[in-house]
C-alpha positions in Angstrom: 159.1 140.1 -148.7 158.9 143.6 -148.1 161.6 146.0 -148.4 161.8 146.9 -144.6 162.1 143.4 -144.0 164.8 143.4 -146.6 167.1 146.2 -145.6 166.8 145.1 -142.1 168.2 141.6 -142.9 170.8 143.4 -145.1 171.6 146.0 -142.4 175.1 145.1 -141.8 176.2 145.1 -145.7 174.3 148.6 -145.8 176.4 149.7 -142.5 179.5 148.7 -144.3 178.5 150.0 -147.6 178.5 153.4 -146.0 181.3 153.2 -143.9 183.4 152.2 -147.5 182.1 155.9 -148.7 182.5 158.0 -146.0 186.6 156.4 -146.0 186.5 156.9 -149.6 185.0 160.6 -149.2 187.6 161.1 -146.2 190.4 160.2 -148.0 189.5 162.2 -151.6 189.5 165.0 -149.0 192.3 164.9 -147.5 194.2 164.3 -151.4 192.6 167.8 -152.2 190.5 165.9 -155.4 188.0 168.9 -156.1 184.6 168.7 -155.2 183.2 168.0 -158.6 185.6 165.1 -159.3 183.9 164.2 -155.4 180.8 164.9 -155.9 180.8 162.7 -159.2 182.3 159.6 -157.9 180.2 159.6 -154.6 177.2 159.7 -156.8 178.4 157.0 -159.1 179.3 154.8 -156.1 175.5 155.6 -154.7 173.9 155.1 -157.7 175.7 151.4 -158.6 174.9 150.0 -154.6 171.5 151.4 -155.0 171.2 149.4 -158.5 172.8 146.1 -157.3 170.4 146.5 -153.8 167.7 147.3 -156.1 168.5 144.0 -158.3 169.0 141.9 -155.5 165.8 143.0 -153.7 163.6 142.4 -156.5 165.2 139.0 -157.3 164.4 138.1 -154.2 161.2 139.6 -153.6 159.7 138.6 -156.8 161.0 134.6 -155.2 160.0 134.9 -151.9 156.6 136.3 -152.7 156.0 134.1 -155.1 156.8 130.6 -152.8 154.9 132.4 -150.0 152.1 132.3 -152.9 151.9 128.5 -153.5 153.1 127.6 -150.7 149.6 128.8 -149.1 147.5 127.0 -152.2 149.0 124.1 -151.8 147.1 121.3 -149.5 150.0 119.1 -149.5 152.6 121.5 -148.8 155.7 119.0 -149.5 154.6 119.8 -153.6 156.1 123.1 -153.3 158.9 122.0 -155.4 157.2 121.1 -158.4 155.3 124.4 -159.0 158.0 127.0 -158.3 161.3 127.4 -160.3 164.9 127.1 -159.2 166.2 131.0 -158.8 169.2 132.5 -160.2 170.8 133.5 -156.6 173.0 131.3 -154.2 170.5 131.7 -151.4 167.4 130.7 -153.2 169.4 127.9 -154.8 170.3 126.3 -151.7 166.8 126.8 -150.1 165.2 125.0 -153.4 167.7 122.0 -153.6 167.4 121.3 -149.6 163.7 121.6 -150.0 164.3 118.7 -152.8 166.1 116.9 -151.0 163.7 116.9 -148.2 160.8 115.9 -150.8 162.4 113.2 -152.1 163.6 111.6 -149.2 160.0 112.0 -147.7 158.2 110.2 -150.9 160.6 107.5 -150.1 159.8 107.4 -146.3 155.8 106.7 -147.5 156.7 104.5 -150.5 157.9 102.7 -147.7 155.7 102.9 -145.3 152.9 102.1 -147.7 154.6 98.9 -149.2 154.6 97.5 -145.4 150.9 98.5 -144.7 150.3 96.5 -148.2 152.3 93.8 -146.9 150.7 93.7 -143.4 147.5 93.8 -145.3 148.0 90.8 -147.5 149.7 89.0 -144.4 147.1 89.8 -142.4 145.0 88.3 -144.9 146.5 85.1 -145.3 146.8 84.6 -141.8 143.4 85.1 -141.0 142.4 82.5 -143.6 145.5 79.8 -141.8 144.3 80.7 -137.9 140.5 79.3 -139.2 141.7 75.8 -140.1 142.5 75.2 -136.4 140.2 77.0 -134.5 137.3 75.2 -137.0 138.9 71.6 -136.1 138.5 72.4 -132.5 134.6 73.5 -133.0 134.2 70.5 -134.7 135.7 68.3 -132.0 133.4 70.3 -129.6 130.7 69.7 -132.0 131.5 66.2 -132.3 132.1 65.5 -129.0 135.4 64.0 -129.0 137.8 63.7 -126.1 141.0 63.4 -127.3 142.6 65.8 -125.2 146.1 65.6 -126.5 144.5 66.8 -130.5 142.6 69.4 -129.1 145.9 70.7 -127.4 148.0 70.2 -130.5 145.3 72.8 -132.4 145.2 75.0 -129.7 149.3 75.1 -129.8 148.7 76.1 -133.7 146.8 78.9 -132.7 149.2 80.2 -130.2 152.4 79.6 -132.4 150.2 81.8 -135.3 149.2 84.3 -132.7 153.3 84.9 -132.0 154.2 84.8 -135.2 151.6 87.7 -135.9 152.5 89.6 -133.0 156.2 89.5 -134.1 155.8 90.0 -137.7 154.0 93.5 -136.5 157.1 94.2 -133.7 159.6 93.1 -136.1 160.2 97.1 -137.7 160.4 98.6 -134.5 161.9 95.8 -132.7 165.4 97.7 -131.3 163.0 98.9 -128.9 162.0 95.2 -127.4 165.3 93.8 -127.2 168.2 93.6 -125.1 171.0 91.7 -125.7 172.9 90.1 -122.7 174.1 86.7 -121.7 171.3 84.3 -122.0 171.2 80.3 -121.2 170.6 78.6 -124.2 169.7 75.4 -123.3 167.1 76.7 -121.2 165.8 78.7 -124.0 165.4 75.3 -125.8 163.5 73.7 -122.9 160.6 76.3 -122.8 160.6 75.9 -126.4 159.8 71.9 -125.8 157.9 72.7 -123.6 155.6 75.1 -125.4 155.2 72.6 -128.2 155.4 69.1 -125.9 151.6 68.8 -127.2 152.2 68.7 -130.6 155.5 66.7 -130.2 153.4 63.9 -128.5 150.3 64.2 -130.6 152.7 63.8 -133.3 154.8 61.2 -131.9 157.9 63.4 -132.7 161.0 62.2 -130.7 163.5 64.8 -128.7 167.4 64.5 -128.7 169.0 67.1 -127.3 172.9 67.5 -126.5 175.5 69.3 -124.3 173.2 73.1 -124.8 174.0 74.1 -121.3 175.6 77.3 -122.2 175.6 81.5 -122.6 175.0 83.3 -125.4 174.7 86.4 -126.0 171.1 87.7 -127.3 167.6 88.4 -126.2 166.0 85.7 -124.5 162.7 86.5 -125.7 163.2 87.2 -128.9 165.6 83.6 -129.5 163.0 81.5 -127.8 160.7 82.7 -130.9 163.1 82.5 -133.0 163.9 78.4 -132.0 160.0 78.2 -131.8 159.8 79.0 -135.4 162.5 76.2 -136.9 160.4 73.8 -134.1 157.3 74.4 -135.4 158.1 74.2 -139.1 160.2 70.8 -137.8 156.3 69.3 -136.6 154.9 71.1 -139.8 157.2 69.0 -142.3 157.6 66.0 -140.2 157.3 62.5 -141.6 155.0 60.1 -140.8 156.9 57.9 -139.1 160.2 58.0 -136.9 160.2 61.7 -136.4 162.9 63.4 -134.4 164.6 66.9 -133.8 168.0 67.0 -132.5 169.9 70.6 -130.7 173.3 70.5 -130.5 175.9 73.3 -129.8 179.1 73.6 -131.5 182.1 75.2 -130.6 184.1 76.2 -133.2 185.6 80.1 -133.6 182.0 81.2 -131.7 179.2 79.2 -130.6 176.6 77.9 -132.9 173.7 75.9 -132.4 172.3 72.8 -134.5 169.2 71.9 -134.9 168.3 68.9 -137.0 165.0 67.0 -138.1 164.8 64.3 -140.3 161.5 65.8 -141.7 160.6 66.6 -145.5 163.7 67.9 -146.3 164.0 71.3 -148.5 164.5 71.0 -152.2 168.0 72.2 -153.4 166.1 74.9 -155.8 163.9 76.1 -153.2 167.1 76.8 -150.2 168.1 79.9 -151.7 165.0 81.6 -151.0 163.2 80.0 -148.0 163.9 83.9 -146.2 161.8 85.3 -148.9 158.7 86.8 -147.6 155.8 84.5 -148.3 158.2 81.9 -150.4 156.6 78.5 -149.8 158.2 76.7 -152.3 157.8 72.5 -152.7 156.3 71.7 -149.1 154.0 74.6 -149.6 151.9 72.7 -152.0 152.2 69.5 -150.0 151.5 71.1 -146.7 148.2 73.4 -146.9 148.9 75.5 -143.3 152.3 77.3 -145.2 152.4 80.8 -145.0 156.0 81.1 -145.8 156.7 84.1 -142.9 157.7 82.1 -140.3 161.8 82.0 -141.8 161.1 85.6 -143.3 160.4 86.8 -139.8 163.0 84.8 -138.4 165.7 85.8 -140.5 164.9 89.2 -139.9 165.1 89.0 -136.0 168.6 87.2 -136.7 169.6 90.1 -138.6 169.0 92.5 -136.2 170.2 90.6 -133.3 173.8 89.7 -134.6 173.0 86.0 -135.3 174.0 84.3 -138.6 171.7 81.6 -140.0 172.3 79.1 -142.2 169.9 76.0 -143.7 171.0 73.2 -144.9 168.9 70.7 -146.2 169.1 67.1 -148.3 165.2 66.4 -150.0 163.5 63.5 -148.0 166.1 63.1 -145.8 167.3 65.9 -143.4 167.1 69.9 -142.6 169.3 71.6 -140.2 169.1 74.8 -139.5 172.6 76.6 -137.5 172.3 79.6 -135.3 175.9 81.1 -135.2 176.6 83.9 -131.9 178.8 86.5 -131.7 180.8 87.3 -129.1 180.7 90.4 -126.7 183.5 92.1 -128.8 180.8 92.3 -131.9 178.6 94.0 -130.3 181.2 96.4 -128.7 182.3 97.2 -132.5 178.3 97.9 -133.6 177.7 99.9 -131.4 
């Protein structure tokens, strides 16, 4: 900081300063003080203001020039914080604790972003190794020349569920941007969602009940026929062997929710609490080799930000139903 630079940014207190003189000189005149009583309280006046200028200029100077300093060594100029002191005046103050502030909350930003390019990673990862195990059974059934059209469809349905579930798992941060919530028919949602897994259902001999659906909700069409897809696929994933079924119904209650019930594996009462956690696999992960445990992390975290409630509820070797709860357009009125 240079003094011109200083006195400019100070002219108006300097303006002022003199004005407060030239009244005081005015008015010692016009009292008939003597010129030496004048004389000596001008010069006092002059030489205090040119000491406190004098202060404040080289407090700030000595500051300024010095954060100019390191702030030009520095590579990674958000360290500026930890190599210059906090300065004794308000301005400096204010400038250093904003400039923390700032720091901090931009560490936090990339602590952030660097645990979710970790977890992509070791998704990533793991669902590179679970997208082999079908794609190798369909080279083999090439290799081996089999026919059976309605196997080689269920693997390639695998693949496509996995390729979603990857594609989503990457949207799911950014994902106000891909969604729109308006009135959506539901039980059309749950037909494309048959339909997208019909080959598996049949290869699998899984049987379909579905109820009165035929009604609006209010969400994203797109992103609750994954959603569905996802509690479908885990459905065929922890199926039985024998007698298989998944049953959608809607309830009307205070809101609409919809049911949907298989009479599959079932979930272990220790293991419910935690089936959102990311990669939690629990029981049936050890019994069924192809679990990632993302699927209900992913899905809970599109329900989230969509405005759904879900809730599982699940007897062992009996039943699991999964309810999708909807709000109401008044809901969203109040969020936004």
């Amino acid at each position: 900081m240079r003094i011109k630079e200083y006195l400019l940014d100070r002219l108006a207190y300097l303006v002022l300063l003199i004005i407060m003189i030239v009244s005081v000189l005015f008015f010692l005149l016009m009292f008939k003080v003597s010129n030496a009583l004048i004389y000596a309280i001008v010069l006092v006046m002059l030489l205090f203001s040119g000491l406190l200028i004098g202060y404040d200029y080289y407090q700030k100077h000595a500051f300024y020039n010095n954060f100019r300093i390191k702030l030009n060594q520095l590579d990674k100029k958000c360290l500026i914080t930890e190599l210059i002191a906090q300065p004794d005046f308000l301005e400096g103050k204010i400038l250093y604790e904003a400039l923390y502030e700032i720091d901090k909350s931009m560490y936090e930003e990339i602590e952030t972003y660097q645990d979710n390019l970790k977890n992509f990673k070791e998704y990533i990862e793991l669902w590179i190794h679970e997208v082999k195990l079908p794609i190798s059974s369909v080279k083999l059934m090439i290799h081996n020349h089999e026919h059976n059209e309605r196997k080689l469809k269920d693997q390639v349905s695998r693949i496509e569920n996995y390729v979603e579930q990857v594609l989503y798992y990457a949207r799911q941060d950014s994902s106000e941007k891909d969604y729109l919530i308006k009135q959506c028919e539901l039980g059309t949602i749950i037909r494309n969602v048959i339909k997208k897994n019909q080959d598996s259902l049949l290869y699998q001999n899984i049987k379909i009940e579905i109820g009165q659906v035929n009604c609006s909700v209010l969400s994203d069409s797109k992103w609750l026929e994954f959603i569905i897809n996802q509690i479908v696929s885990n459905s065929i994933k922890y199926r039985r062997t024998d007698k298989c079924k998944i049953a959608f119904n809607v309830i009307r209650r205070n809101n609409i929710a919809l049911e949907i019930i298989d009479n599959g594996l079932g979930i272990k009462t220790s293991d419910l609490t935690r089936v959102f956690e990311k990669s939690f696999t629990g029981e049936n992960g050890r019994l069924v080799s192809s679990s990632t445990g993302m699927g209900l992390y992913i899905v809970k975290r599109l329900c989230d930000k969509l405005g759904h409630k879900i809730i599982i509820e699940s007897k062992y070797s009996e039943y699991t139903k999964v309810t999708i709860s909807f709000n109401d357009e008044q809901y969203y009125k109040v969020v936004r």
